[in-house]
C-alpha positions in Angstrom: 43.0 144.6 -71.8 41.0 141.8 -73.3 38.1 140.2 -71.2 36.9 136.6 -71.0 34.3 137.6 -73.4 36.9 138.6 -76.1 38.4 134.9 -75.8 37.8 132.7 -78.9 35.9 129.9 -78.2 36.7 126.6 -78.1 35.2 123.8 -79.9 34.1 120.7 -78.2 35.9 117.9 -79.0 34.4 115.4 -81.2 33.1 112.2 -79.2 34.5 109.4 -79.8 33.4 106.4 -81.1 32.2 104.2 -79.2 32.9 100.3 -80.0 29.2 98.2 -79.9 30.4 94.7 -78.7 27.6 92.3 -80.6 26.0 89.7 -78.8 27.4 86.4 -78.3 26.0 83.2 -80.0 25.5 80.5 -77.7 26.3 77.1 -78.6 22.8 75.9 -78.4 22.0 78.2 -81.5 24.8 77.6 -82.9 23.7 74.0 -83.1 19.8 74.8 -83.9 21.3 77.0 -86.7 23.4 74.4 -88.2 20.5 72.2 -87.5 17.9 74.1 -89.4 20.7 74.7 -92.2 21.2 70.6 -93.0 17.3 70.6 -93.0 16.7 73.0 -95.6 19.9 70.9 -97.5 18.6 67.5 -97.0 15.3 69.0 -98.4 16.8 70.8 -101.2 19.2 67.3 -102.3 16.0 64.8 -102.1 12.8 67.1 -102.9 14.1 68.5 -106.3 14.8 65.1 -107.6 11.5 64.2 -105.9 10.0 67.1 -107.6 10.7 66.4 -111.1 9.9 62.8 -111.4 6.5 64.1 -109.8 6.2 66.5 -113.3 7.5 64.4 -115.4 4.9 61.7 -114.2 2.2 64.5 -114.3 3.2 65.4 -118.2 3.7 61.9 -119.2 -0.4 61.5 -117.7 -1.5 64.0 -119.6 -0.2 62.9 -123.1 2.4 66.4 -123.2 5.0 63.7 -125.3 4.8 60.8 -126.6 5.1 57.5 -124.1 6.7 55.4 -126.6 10.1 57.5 -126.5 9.5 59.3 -122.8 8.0 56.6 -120.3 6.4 57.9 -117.7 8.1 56.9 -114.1 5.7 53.9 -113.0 6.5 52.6 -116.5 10.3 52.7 -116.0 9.6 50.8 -112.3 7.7 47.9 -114.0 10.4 48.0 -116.9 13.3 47.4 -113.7 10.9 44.5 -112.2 11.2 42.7 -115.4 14.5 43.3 -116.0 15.6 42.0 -112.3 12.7 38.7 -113.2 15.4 37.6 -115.7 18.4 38.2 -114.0 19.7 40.6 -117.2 20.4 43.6 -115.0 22.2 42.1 -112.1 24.6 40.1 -114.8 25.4 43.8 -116.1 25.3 45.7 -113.0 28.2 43.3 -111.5 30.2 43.1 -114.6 30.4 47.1 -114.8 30.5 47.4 -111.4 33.5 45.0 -111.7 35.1 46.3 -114.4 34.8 50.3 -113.1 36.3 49.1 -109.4 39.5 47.2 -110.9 39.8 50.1 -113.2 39.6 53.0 -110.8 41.8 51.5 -108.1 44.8 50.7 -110.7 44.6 53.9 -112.4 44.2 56.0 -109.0 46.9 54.1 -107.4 49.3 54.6 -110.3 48.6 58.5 -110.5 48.9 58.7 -107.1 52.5 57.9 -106.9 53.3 59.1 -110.3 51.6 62.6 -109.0 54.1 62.5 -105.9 57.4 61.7 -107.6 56.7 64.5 -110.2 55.3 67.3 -107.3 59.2 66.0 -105.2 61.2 65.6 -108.3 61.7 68.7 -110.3 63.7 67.2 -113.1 61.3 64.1 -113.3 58.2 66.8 -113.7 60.1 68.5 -116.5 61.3 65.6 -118.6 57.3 64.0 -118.4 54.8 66.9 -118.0 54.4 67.4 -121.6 54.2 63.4 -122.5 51.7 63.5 -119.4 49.8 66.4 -121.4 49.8 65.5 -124.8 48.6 62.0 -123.6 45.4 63.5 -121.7 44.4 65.7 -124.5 44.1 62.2 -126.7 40.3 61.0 -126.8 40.5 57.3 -124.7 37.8 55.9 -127.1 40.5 56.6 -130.0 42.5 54.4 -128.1 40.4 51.6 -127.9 41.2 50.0 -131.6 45.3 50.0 -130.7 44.4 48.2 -127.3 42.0 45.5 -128.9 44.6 44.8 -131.5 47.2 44.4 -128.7 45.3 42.7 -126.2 42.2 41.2 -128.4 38.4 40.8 -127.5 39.3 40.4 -123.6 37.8 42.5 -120.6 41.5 44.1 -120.4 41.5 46.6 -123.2 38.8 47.9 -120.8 40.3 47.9 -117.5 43.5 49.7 -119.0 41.2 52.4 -121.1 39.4 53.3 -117.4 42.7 52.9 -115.7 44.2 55.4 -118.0 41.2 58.4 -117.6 41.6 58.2 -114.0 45.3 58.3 -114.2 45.5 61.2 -116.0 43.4 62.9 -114.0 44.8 61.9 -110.2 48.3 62.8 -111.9 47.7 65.9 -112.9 46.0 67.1 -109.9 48.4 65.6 -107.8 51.6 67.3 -108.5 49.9 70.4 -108.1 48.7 69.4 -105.0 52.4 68.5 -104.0 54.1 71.7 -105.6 51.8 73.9 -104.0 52.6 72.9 -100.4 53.9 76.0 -99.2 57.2 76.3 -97.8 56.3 77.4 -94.4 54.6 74.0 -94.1 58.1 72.1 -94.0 60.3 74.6 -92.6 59.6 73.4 -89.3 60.0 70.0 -90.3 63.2 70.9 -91.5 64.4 72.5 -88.4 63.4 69.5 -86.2 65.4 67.2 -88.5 63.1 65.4 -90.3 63.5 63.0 -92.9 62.1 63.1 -96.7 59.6 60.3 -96.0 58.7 62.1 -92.5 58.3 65.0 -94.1 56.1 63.6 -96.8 54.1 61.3 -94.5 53.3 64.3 -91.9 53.3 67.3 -93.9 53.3 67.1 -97.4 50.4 64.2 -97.9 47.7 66.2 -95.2 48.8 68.9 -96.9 48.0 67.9 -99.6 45.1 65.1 -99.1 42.0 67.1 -99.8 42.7 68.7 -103.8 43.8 64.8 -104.3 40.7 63.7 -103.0 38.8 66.6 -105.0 40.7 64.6 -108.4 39.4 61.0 -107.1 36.1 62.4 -107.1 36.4 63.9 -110.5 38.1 61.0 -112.0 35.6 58.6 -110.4 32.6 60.4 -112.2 35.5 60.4 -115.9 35.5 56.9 -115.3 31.9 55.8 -115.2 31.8 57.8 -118.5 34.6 56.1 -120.2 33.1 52.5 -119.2 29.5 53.0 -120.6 30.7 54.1 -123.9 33.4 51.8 -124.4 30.4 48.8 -123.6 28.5 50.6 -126.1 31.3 49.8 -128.6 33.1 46.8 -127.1 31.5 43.7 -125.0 28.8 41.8 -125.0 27.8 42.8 -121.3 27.8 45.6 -118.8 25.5 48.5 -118.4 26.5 50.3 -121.4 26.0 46.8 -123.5 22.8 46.4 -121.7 21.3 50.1 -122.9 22.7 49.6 -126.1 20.9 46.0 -127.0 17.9 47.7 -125.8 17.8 50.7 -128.0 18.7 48.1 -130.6 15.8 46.3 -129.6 13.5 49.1 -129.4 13.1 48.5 -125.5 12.9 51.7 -124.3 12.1 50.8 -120.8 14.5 48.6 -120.4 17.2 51.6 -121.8 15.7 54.4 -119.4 16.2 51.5 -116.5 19.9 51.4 -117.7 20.5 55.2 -118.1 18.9 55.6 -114.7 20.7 52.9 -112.6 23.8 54.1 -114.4 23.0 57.7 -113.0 22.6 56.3 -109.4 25.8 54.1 -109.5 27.7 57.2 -110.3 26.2 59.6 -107.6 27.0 56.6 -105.4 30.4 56.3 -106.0 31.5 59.9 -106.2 29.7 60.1 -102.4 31.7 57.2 -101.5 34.9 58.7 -102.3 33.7 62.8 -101.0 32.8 60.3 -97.7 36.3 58.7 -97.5 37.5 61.7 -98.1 35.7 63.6 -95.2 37.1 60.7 -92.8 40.9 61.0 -93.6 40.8 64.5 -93.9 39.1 65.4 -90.7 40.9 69.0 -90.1 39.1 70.5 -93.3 35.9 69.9 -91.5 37.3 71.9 -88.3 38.1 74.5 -91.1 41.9 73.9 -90.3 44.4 74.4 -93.1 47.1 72.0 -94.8 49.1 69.6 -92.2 47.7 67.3 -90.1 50.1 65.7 -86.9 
């Protein structure tokens, strides 16, 4: 007869885990935090900037290179003042900024629907892509000689060769954006009876909207690129003309004022397009996905 002290004992059992539920953020530091965040941003975008004009004005004061080839800052400012005195860099600025506007909009409209029919129209894609390709790959500059030829010493072998590197671009980027929309996008579309252009007007274009505007933004940067070296080659204004004649004319201020404002213009018109952007696609902001209503 076994006793209770003959039983085998029995283990505990193992406790379990228990589940920590963290603190909840409350909106107020949720908004301090996002606060604090743009801060540190804003001071990061403007202070490093800030920062190396403040060394590069320090170096050029202590002779480390030679001013004759590396102006110091305050030299540049009084090189803009007497650039503006004799109107010279508002002629250019308007010309380029002329010529880079008519350009962009032509060439991003154009690739905009191009980029649609080929992303809708399977055949379409595969009969084009590889012109579209082999075109893109083809340097625009080596271009410019067949234009001039065809068109002659006129602002529009310009417009076309800016027109055609955003093109490219917007194209390119958006028929991927279109064949990408996945299917589970217009299948309820479908089922509700939509039509092709309601389909494409309320899910395929939100859909779609922000890797297009990611192309704009790249294209818009291609293009200022493409109009100061054709001015360098071509023209007899513009901002390219205007830092060319003054490397020819061993005006170095006057060059760095060029290369500088150039610079600006081109940071200005990428934000412009990231900022029109942000507005019509409000739903990537809210961290949303695809289709808009």
């Amino acid at each position: 007869m076994t006793t209770t002290n003959d039983r085998p004992a029995v283990s505990a059992a193992p406790p379990r885990d228990r589940i920590v539920f963290a603190p909840r953020v409350s909106l107020a530091d949720r908004h301090r935090r996002n606060k604090r965040g743009r801060r540190i941003d804003n001071a990061l975008r403007f202070g490093v900037p800030i920062g190396l004009l403040v060394v590069w004005q320090l170096a050029a004061m202590l002779d480390l290179f030679d001013r004759r080839f590396f102006p110091a800052p305050v030299d540049v400012v009084d090189s803009l003042g007497a650039a503006v005195s004799t109107g010279a860099l508002q002629d250019a600025a308007l010309v380029s900024t002329y010529r880079l506007v008519v350009g962009f909009v032509v060439g991003a409209v154009v690739g905009l629907v191009m980029g649609f029919l080929l992303g809708r129209v399977r055949r379409l894609n595969v009969a084009l892509d590889p012109i579209i390709s082999a075109l893109y790959t083809v340097p625009k500059l080596a271009m410019l000689p067949i234009l001039l030829l065809i068109f002659g010493l006129s602002d529009l072998p310009i417009l076309v060769l800016i027109a055609a590197s955003v093109f490219f671009i917007v194209v390119i980027s958006t028929t991927a954006a279109v064949t990408a929309v996945q299917k589970n996008y217009m299948e309820p579309a479908q089922c509700f009876g939509a039509t092709r252009l309601q389909t494409l007007r309320h899910v395929i274009l939100p859909a779609s909207l922000p890797s297009i505007f990611v192309s704009l933004r790249l294209a818009a940067g291609n293009a200022v690129l493409v109009l100061i070296g054709i001015e360098f080659v071509q023209g007899a204004a513009g901002m390219g003309y205007l830092i060319w004649n003054s490397w020819q004319l061993f005006d170095v201020g006057r060059m760095y004022v060029g290369v500088v404002l150039v610079a600006i213009f081109g940071v200005l018109f990428q934000a412009l397009i990231t900022g029109l952007g942000r507005l019509l696609t409000p739903w990537t902001r809210r961290g949303g996905a695809g289709a808009g209503h």
